[in-house]
N, C-alpha and C positions, 0 to 999 in steps of 0.2 A: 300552430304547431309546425317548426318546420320539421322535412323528413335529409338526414343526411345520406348519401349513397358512396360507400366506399366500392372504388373497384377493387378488382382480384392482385393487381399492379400495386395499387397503394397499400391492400395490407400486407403484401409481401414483402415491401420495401418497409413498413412498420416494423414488421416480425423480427425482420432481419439486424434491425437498428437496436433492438433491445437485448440487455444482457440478461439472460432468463436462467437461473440457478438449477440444474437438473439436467440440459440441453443445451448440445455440444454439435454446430451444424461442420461436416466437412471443411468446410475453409475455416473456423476455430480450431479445427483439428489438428488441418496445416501450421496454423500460426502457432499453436501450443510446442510443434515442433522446431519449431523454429525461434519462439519463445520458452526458453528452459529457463527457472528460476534461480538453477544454481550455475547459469553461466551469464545469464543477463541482468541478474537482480543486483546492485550495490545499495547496499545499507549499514551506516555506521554512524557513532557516537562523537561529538566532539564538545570539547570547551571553548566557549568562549566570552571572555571577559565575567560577567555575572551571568551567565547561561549555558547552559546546555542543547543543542541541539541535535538532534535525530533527522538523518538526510535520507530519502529511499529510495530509486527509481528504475524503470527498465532502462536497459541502453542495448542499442542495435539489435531493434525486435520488428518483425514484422507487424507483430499487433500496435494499432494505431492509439487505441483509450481503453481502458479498463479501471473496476473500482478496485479502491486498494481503502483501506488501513492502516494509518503510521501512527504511534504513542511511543515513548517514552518510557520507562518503566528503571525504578530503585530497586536494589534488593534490601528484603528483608530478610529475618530469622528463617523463614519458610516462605520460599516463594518469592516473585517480584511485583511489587505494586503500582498499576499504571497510572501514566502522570501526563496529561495533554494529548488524551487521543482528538485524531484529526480524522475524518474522511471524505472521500470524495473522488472525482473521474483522472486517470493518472494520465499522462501523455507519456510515447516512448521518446527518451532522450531529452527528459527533464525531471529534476529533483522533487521530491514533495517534503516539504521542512515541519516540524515542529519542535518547537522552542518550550521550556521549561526556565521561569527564572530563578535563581539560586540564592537563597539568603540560608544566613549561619556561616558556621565554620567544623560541622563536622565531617568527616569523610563519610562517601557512600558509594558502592558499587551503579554504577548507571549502565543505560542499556536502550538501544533504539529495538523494535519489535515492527515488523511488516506484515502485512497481510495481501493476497489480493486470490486471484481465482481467473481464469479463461476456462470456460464452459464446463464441465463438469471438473474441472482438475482445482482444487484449492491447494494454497499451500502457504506456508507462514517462515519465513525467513528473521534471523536476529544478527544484532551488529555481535563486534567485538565488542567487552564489559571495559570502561575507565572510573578509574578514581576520582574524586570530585568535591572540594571541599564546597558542601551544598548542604545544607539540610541541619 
């Protein structure tokens, strides 16, 4: 049986490495300040060729990675219904794509949809809606 021995050192630099839902340490707090989502978030919808793609990303943020959530999403009669949700670790000052491909010829409201959160603060950003013969 082997026995492991974590120092005080190493689970601190653990602790600190993990994004923990609930806890928000001082320098997340910083960064959430300096990370606002309605000044660093861009997120929008585009066509292109048979597709549609949903672009989302921080830019010019102090925060280095965080998870996010990007889909896609049609409108319906009530409500929008997602279409290609993606997730995963975001970098600042690069896109996260997700594609949707397009078959048919009737129009539909489309719509990219984001998610993400720095330490206790979540928040949910959406593109502008295009038209789209899709569906």
């Amino acid at each position: 049986m082997k026995k492991i021995f974590v120092t005080a050192a190493t689970a601190v630099i653990a602790a600190t490495t993990l994004l923990v839902p609930g806890s928000a340490s001082a320098q997340e707090a910083g960064a959430l300040a300096a990370c606002d989502p309605d000044k660093h978030v861009r997120i929008h919808v585009q066509k292109r060729g048979n597709f549609v793609d949903g672009l989302g990303g921080f830019f010019n943020c102090d925060q280095a990675t965080t998870g996010y959530t990007i889909k896609l999403q049609v409108k319906r009669t009530i409500g929008w219904q997602d279409h290609v949700v993606r997730s995963g670790v975001w970098r600042t000052n690069q896109y996260a794509v997700t594609t949707y491909t397009c078959n048919g010829t009737k129009s539909r409201k489309w719509r990219a949809l984001i998610k993400s959160g720095i330490g206790t603060h979540a928040w949910i950003k959406t593109s502008n809606e295009i038209t789209v013969a899709c569906g």
